[in-house]
Every structure is written in structure tokens, then in C-alpha cells.
ChimeraX commands (.cxc) that place a marker at each C-alpha (Angstrom):
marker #1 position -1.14,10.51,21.73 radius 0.5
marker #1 position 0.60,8.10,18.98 radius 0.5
marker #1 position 2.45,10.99,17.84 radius 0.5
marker #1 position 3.62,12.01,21.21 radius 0.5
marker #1 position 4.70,8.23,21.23 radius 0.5
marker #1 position 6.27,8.49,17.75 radius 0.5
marker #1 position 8.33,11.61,18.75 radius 0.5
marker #1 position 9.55,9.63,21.69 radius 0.5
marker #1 position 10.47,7.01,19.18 radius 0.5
marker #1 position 12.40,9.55,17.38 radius 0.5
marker #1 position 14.30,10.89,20.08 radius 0.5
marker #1 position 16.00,7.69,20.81 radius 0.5
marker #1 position 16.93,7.49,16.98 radius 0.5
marker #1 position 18.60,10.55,17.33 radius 0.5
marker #1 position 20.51,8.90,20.13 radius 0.5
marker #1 position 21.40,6.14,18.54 radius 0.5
marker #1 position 22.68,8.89,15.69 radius 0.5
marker #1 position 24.83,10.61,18.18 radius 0.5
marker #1 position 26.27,7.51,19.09 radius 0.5
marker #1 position 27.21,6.46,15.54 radius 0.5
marker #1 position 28.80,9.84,15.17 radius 0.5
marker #1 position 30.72,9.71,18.23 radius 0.5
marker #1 position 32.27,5.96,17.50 radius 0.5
marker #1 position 32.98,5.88,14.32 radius 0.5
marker #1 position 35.90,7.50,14.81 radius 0.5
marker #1 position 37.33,4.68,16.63 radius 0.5
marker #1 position 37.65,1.56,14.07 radius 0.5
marker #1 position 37.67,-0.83,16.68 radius 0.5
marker #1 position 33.80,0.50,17.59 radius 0.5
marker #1 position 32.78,-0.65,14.37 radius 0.5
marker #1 position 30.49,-3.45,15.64 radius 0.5
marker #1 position 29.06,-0.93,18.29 radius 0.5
marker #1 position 28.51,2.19,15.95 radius 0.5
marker #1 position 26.67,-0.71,13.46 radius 0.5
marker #1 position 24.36,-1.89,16.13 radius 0.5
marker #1 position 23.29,1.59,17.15 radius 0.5
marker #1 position 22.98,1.75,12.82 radius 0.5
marker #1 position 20.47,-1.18,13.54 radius 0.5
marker #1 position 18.33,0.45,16.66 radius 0.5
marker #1 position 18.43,4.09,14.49 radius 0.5
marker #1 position 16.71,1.97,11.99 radius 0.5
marker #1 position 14.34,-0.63,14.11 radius 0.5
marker #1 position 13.16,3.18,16.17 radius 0.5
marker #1 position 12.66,4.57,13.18 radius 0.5
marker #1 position 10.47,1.81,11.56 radius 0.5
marker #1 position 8.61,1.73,14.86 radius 0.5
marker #1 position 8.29,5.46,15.41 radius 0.5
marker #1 position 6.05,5.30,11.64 radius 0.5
marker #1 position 4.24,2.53,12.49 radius 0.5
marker #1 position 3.12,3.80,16.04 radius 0.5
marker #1 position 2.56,7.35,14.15 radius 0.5
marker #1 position 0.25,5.21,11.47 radius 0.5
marker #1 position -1.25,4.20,14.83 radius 0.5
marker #1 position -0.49,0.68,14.47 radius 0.5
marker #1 position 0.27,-2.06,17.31 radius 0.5
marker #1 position 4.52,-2.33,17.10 radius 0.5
marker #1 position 5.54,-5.59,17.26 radius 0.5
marker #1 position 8.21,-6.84,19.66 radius 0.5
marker #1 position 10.59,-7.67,16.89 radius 0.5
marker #1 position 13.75,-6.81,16.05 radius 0.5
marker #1 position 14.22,-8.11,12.46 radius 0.5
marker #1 position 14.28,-4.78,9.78 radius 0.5
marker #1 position 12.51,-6.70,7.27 radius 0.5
marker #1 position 9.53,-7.65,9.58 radius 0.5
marker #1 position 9.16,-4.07,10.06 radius 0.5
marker #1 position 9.52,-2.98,7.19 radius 0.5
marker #1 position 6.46,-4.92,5.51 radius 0.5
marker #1 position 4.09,-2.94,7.54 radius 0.5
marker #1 position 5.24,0.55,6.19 radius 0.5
marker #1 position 6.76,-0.46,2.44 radius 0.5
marker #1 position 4.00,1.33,1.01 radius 0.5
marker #1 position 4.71,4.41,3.05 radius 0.5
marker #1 position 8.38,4.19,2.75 radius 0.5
marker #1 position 11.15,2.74,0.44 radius 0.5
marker #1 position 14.41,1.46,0.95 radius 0.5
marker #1 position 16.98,2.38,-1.99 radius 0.5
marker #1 position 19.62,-0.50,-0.57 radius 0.5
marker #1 position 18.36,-3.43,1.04 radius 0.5
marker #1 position 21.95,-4.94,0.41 radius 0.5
marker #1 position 22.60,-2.69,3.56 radius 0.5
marker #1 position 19.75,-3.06,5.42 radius 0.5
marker #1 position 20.02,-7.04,5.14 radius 0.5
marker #1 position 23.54,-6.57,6.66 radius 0.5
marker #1 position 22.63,-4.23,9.22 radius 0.5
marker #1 position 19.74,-6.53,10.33 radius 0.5
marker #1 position 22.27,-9.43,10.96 radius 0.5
marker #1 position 23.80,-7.36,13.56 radius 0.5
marker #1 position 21.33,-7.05,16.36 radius 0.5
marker #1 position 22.42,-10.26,17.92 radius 0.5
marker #1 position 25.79,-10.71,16.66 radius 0.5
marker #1 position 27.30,-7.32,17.17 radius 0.5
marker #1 position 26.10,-7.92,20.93 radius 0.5
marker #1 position 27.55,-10.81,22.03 radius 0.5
marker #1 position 30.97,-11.29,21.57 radius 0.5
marker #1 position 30.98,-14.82,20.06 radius 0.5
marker #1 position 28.68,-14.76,17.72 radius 0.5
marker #1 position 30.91,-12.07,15.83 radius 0.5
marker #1 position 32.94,-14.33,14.00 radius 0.5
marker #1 position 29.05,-15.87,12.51 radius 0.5
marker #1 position 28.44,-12.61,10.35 radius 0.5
marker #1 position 28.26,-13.64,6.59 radius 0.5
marker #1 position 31.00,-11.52,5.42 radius 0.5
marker #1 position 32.58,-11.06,8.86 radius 0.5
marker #1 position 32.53,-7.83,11.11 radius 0.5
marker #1 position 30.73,-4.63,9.91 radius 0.5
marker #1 position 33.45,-2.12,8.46 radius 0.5
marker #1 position 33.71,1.22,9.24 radius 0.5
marker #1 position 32.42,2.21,5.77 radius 0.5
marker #1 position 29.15,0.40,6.28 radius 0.5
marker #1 position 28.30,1.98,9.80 radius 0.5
marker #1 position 28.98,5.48,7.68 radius 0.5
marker #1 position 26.47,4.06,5.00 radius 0.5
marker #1 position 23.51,3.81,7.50 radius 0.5
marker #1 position 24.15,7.35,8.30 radius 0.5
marker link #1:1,2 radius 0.2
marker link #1:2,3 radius 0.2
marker link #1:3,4 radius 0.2
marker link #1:4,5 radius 0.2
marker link #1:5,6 radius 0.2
marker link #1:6,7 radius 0.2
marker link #1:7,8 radius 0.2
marker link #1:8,9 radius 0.2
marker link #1:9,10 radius 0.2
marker link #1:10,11 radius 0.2
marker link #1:11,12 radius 0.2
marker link #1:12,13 radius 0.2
marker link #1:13,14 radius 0.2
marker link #1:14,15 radius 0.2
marker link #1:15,16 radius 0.2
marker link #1:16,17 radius 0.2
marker link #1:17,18 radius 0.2
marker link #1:18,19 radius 0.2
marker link #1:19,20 radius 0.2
marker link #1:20,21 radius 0.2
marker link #1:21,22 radius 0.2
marker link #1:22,23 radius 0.2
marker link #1:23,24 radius 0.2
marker link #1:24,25 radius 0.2
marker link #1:25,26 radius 0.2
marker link #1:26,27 radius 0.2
marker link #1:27,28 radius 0.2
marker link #1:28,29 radius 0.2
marker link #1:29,30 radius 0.2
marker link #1:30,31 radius 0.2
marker link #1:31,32 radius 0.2
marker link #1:32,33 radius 0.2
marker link #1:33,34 radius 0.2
marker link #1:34,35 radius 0.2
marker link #1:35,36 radius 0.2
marker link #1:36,37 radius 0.2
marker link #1:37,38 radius 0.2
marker link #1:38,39 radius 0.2
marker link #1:39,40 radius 0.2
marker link #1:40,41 radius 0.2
marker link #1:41,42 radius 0.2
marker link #1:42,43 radius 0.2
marker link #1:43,44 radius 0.2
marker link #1:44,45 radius 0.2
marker link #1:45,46 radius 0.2
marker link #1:46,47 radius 0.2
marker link #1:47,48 radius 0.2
marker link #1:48,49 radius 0.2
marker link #1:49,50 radius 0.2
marker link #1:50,51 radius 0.2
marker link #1:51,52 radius 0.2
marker link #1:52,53 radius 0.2
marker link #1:53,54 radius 0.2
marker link #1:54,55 radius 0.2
marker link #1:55,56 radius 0.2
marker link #1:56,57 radius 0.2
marker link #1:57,58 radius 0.2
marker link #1:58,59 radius 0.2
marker link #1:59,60 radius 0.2
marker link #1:60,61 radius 0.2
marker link #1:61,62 radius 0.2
marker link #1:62,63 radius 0.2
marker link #1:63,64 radius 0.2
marker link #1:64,65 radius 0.2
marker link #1:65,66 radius 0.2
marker link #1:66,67 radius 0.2
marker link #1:67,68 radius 0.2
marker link #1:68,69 radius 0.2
marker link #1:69,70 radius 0.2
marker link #1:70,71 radius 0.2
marker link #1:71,72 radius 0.2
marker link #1:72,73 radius 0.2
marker link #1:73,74 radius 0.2
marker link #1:74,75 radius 0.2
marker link #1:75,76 radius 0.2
marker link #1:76,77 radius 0.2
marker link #1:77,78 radius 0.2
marker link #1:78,79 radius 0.2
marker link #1:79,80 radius 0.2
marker link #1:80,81 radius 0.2
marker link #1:81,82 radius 0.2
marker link #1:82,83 radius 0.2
marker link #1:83,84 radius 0.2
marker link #1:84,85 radius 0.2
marker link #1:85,86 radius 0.2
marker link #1:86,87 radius 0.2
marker link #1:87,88 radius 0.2
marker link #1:88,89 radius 0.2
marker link #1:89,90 radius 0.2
marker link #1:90,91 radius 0.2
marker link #1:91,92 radius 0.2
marker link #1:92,93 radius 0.2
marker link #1:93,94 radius 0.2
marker link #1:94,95 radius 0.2
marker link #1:95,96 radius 0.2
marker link #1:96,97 radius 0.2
marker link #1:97,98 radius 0.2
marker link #1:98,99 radius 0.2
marker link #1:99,100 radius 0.2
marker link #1:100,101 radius 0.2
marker link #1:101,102 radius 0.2
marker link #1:102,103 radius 0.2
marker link #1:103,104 radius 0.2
marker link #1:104,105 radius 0.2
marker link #1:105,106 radius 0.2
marker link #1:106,107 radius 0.2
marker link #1:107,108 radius 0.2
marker link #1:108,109 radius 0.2
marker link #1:109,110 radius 0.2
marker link #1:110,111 radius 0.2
marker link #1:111,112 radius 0.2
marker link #1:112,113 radius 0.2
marker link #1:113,114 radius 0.2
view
């Protein structure tokens, strides 16, 4: 059954993936194709851990998720990853936009994550 679940978890990276693909076109969906970036990645954490069989923990933060599969999995550029993490609440809400560290995402760091 977990990797029924995990497969599940999987689909919805792909789309998220779709999404990316289909935005990034538009430079003014930047902040949108990035948060998708950030689901692809949280589904795809959770989609290992539930496959490791594993409870998955209502969190959203990358790094949190991370720990419980670093030893299964490594990240090559965290640099990334930090600043796709900082956009699960700030690329939703409109006013918390102008609060990312080195302001919005750019097109070239949505195209990264892929």
C-alpha cells in the first residue's frame, strides 16, 4: 500500500512539472511556476518518505523533509533549495512578495528546479 501511496505522491509532482513547463513561458508567472518548483519538491520528499514507509509530516519546510531521507538522497545545490523553500508562503500571498531575501524568484531559478 505505501507504494500505491508514493505513486500517488508522484503523480501530483508530475503536475506540478507540467505546470512549471506551461508558465514559464510567461515571466510574469515566475512566482507561480516557483511555487509549483516548491510542491514538485515537498511531493517528492514525501512520496520517498511514505515509500520508506514512514509517517509524513504536515510540514512544508524542504529542509525538514529533507533530514528524514539525506541518507537516501542528496541535494547537489541547497543554495536553490533554500530559495525555493522561502517561497511556499511568500509566492502565495501577494504581500509577502516584496519579503523574499533577494526579491522575486527569476525566471532562471524556476528553470533550475526543473
Amino acid at each position: 500500500m505505501a507504494s500505491q501511496i508514493a505513486k500517488e505522491w508522484l503523480k501530483a509532482v508530475y503536475l506540478d512539472i507540467q505546470a512549471i513547463e506551461y508558465l514559464l513561458g510567461n515571466e510574469h508567472l515566475t512566482p507561480i511556476a516557483s511555487f509549483h518548483a516548491q510542491q514538485a519538491i515537498e511531493k517528492s520528499f514525501k512520496a520517498l518518505i511514505e515509500y520508506k514507509r514512514q509517517n509524513i509530516p504536515k510540514k512544508h519546510n524542504l529542509f525538514a523533509l529533507y533530514s528524514l531521507i539525506e541518507n537516501d538522497i542528496k541535494i547537489e545545490d541547497e543554495k536553490t533549495m533554500f530559495k525555493i523553500n522561502e517561497l511556499y508562503m511568500d509566492a502565495r500571498y501577494p504581500g509577502d512578495l516584496g519579503l523574499l531575501p533577494d526579491g522575486k524568484p527569476s525566471l532562471e531559478d524556476a528553470k533550475r528546479v526543473l
